[in-house]
LUMZANU-424319 format. One record per residue (C-alpha): z, x negated, y; residue number from 1. Coordinates in steps of 0.001 Angstrom, whole numbers, plus 500000, padded with zeros to 6 digits. Layout:
residues N
+--------+--------+--------+-----+
!     zz !     xx !     yy !   k !
+--------+--------+--------+-----+
!      Z !      X !      Y ! NUM !
...
+--------+--------+--------+-----+
This chain:
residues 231
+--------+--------+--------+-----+
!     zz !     xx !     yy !   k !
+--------+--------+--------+-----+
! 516459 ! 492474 ! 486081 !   1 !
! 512937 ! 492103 ! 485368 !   2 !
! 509515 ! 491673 ! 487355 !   3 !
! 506389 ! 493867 ! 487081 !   4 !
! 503335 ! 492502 ! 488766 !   5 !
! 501914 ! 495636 ! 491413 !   6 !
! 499403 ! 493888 ! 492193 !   7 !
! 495486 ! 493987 ! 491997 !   8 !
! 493705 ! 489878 ! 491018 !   9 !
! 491572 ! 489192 ! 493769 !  10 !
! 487343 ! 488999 ! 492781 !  11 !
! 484407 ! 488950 ! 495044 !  12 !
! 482697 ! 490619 ! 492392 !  13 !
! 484922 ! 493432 ! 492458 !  14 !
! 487550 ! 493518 ! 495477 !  15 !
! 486531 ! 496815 ! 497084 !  16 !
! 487241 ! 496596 ! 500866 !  17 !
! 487753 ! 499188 ! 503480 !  18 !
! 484401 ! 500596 ! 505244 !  19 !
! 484109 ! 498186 ! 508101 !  20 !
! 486467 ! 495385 ! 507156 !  21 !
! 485326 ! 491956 ! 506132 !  22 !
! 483932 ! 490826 ! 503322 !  23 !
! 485925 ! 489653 ! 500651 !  24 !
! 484600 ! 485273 ! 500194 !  25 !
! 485518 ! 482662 ! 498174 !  26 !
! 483831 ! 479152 ! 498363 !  27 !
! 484944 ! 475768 ! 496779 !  28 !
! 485167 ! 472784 ! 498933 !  29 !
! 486708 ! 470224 ! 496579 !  30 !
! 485836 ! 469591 ! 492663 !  31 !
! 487922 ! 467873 ! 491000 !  32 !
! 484792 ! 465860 ! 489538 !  33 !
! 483741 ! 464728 ! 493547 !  34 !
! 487130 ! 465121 ! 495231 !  35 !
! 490147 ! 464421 ! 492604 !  36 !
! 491232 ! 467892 ! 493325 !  37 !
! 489922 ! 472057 ! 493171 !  38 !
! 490524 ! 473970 ! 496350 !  39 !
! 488616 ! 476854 ! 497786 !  40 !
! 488327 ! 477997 ! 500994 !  41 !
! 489570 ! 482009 ! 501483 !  42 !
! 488025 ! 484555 ! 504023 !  43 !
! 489447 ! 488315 ! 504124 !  44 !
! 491484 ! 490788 ! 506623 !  45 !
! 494727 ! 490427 ! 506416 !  46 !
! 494604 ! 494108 ! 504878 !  47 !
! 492128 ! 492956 ! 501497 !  48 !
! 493313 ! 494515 ! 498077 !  49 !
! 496937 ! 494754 ! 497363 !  50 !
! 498565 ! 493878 ! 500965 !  51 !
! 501541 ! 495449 ! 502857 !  52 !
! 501285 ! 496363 ! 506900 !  53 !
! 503499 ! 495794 ! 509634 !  54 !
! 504358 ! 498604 ! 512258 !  55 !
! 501885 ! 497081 ! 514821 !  56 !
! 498769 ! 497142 ! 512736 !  57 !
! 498732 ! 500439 ! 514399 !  58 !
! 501269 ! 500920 ! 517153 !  59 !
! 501063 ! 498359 ! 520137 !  60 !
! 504820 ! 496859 ! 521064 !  61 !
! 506317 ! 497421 ! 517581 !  62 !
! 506819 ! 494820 ! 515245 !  63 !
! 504108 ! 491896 ! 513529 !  64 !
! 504253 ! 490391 ! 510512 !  65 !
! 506367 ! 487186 ! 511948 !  66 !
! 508491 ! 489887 ! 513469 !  67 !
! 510043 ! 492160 ! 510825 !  68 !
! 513437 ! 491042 ! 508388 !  69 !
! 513353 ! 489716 ! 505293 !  70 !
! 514859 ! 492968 ! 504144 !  71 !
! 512553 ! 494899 ! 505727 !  72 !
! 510229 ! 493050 ! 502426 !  73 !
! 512986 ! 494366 ! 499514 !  74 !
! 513274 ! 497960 ! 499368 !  75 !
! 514558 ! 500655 ! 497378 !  76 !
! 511460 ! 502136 ! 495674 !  77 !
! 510718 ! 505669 ! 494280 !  78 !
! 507476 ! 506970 ! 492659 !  79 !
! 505765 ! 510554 ! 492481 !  80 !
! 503383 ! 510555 ! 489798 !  81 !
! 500784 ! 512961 ! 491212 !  82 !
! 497597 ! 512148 ! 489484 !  83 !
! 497149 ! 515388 ! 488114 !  84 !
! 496862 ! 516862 ! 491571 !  85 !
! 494672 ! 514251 ! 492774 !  86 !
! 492171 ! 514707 ! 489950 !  87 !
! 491464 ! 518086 ! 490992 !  88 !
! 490916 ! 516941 ! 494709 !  89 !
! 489793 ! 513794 ! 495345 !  90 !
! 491099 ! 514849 ! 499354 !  91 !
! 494702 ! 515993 ! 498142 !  92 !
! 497828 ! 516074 ! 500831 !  93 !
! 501183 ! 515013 ! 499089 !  94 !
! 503480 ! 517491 ! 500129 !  95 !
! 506817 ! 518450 ! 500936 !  96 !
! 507139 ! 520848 ! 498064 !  97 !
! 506226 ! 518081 ! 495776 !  98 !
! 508713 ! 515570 ! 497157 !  99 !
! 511289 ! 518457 ! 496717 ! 100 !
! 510462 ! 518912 ! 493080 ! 101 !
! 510510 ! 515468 ! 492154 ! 102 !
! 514547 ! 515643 ! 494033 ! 103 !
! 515076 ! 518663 ! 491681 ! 104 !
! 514438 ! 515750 ! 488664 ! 105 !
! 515710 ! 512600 ! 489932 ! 106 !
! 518614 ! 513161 ! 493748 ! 107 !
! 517440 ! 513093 ! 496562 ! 108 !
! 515558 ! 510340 ! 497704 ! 109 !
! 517890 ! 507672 ! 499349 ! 110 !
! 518019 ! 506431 ! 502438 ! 111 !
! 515458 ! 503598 ! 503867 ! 112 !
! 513113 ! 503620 ! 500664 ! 113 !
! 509997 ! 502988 ! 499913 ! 114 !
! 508302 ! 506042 ! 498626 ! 115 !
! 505267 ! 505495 ! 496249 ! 116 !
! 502952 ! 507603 ! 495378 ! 117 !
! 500831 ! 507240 ! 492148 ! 118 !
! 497304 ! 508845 ! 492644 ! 119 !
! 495629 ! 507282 ! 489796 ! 120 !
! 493083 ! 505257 ! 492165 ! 121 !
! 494667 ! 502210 ! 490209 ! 122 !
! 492393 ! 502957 ! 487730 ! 123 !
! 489282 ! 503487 ! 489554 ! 124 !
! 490176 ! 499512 ! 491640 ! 125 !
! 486472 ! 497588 ! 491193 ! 126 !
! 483913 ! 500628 ! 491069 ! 127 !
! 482410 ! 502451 ! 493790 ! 128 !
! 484691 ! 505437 ! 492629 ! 129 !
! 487589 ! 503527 ! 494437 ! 130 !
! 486127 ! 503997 ! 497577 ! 131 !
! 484395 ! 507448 ! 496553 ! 132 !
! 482285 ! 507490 ! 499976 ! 133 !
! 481110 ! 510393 ! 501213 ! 134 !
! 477791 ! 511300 ! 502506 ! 135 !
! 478954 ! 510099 ! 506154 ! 136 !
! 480087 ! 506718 ! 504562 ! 137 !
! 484128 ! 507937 ! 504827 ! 138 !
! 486060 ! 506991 ! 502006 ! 139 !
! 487540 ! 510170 ! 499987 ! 140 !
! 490963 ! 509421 ! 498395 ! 141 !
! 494352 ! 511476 ! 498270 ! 142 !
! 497556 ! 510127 ! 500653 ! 143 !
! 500339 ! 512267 ! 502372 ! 144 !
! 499752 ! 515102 ! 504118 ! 145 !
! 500857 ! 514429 ! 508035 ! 146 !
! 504272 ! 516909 ! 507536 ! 147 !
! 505504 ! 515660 ! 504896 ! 148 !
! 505257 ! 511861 ! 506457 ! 149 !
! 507100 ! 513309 ! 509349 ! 150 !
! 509398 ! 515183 ! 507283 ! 151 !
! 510136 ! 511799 ! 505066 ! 152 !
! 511002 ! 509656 ! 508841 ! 153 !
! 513170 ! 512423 ! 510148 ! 154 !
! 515340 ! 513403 ! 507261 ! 155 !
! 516210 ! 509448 ! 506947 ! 156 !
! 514358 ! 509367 ! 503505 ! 157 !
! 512287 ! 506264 ! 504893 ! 158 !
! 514160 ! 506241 ! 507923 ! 159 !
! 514184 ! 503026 ! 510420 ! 160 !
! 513775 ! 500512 ! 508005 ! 161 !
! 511295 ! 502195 ! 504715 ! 162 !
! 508045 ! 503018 ! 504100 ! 163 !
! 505512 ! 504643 ! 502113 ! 164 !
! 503249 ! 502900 ! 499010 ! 165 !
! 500160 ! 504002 ! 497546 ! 166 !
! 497407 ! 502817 ! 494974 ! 167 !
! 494681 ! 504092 ! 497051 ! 168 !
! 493163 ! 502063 ! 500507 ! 169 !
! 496090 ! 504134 ! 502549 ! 170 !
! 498796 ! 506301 ! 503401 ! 171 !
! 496207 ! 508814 ! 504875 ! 172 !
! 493929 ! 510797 ! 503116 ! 173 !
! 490741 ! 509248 ! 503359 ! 174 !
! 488883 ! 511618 ! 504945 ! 175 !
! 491501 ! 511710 ! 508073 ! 176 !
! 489935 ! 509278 ! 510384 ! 177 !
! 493162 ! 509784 ! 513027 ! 178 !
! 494663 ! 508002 ! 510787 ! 179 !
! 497680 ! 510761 ! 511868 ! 180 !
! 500190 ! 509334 ! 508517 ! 181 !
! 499818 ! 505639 ! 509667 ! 182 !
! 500287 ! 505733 ! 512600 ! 183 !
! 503967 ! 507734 ! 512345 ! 184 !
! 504653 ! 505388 ! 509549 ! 185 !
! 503995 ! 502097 ! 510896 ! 186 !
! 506752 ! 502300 ! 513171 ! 187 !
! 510135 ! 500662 ! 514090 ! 188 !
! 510725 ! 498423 ! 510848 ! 189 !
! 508691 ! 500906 ! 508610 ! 190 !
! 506114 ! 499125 ! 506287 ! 191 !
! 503190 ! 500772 ! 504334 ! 192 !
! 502382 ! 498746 ! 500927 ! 193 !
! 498785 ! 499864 ! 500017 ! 194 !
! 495961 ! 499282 ! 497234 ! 195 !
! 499082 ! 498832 ! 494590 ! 196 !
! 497985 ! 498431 ! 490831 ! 197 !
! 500084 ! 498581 ! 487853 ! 198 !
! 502164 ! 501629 ! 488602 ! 199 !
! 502377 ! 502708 ! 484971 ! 200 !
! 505031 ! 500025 ! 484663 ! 201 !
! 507101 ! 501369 ! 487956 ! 202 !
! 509826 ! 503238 ! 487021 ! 203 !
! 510418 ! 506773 ! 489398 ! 204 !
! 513836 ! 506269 ! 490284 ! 205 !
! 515895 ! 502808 ! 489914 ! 206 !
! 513381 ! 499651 ! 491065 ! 207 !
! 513404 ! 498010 ! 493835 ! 208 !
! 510286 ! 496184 ! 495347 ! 209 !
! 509703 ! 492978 ! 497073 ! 210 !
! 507102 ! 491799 ! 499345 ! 211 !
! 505161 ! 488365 ! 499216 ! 212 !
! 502096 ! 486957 ! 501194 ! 213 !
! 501660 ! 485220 ! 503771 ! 214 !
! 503167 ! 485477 ! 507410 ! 215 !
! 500689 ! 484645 ! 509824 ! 216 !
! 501656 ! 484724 ! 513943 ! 217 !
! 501544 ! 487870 ! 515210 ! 218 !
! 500036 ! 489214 ! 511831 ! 219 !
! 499297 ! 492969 ! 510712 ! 220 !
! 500372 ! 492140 ! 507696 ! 221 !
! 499236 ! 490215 ! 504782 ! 222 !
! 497649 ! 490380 ! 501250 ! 223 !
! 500496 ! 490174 ! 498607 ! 224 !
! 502200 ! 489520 ! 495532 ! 225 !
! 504027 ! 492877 ! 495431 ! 226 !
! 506891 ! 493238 ! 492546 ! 227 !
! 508435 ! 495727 ! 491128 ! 228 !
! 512051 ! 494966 ! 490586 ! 229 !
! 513306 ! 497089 ! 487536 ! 230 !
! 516744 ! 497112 ! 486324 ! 231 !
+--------+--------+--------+-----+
């Protein structure tokens, strides 16, 4: 087994963070020329850059970071490449028709897994096109239409204990400020791994990923070292 790196480096200069959130900061407090050591003092949400969620960053009662299993951190992981979809519309709905096409390829998705989807806003990470505001200031980006995330809980596909995984800021299209997809998705054990980079080197079917960061007390979730696990 071998480790890919899914994960965007950290930069003030070019961390793009969700309208509203704060700032992204770095700021050294010890040189090793004054103090004998380098350390820098870190300020961000617990949802800056490449970061997974818990179920009660937007459900009261249901699980925090400090709450959740350890295997609730190493899932199964699948990926739908559908950039050239979400070329066409910067506002495009994964749906169930393409889930079921990608089954037609690969099984049917198993049980409990993570299911990524690869939007090609990896590639756009440090420019304003990441964020691609609109005149209103709402960020414009693809994610899964609200169907198909029910459709995904209810046939077991992510199930109790899954989630879904995206390279853009979430599992809701941008423009959806219910924030309908999180909301079912962030629920019982479910996790939602978001701003993921590198998904050229994530396999569709076969990998497996796993979860760093932090746990802080009753967290929402963290920033992370995500992996891709690949056979």
């Amino acid at each position: 087994m071998r480790l890919v790196s899914l994960s965007h480096v950290h930069d003030p200069a070019t961390t793009n963070v969700y309208p509203g959130d704060p700032p992204f900061e770095l700021e050294t407090v010890a040189t090793i020329e004054q103090d004998g050591y380098y350390l820098r003092l870190v300020r961000q949400g617990e949802h800056t850059g490449t970061h997974w969620g818990a179920p009660g960053h937007f459900n009261p009662g249901q699980p925090l970071a400090d709450e959740l299993d350890l295997a609730d951190l190493h899932l199964r992981a699948v990926k739908l490449d559908v950039r050239e979809k979400c070329v066409r519309d910067p506002d495009y709905a994964v749906t169930i028709a393409d889930v079921e096409a990608w089954e037609r390829t690969h099984g049917r998705i198993p049980d409990e897994s993570m299911v990524v989807i690869w939007t090609g806003w990896d590639a756009k990470w440090g420019t304003a096109e990441f964020t691609n505001a609109g005149a209103d200031g709402a960020p414009h980006h693809p994610g899964f239409a609200v169907e198909t995330a029910r459709w995904l809980i209810d046939t077991g596909r992510v199930g109790h204990r899954g989630g879904t995984g995206t390279d853009a800021f979430s599992p809701d299209v941008g423009a959806d400020a219910t924030y309908t997809v999180s909301h079912l998705i962030y629920q019982r054990h479910r996790i939602s791994l978001e701003i993921l980079a590198n998904l050229e080197a994530l396999p569709e079917t076969g990998a497996h990923i796993l979860c760093g960061g932090q746990i802080n007390r009753a967290g929402s979730g963290s920033p992370a070292l995500i992996y891709g696990l690949l056979p």
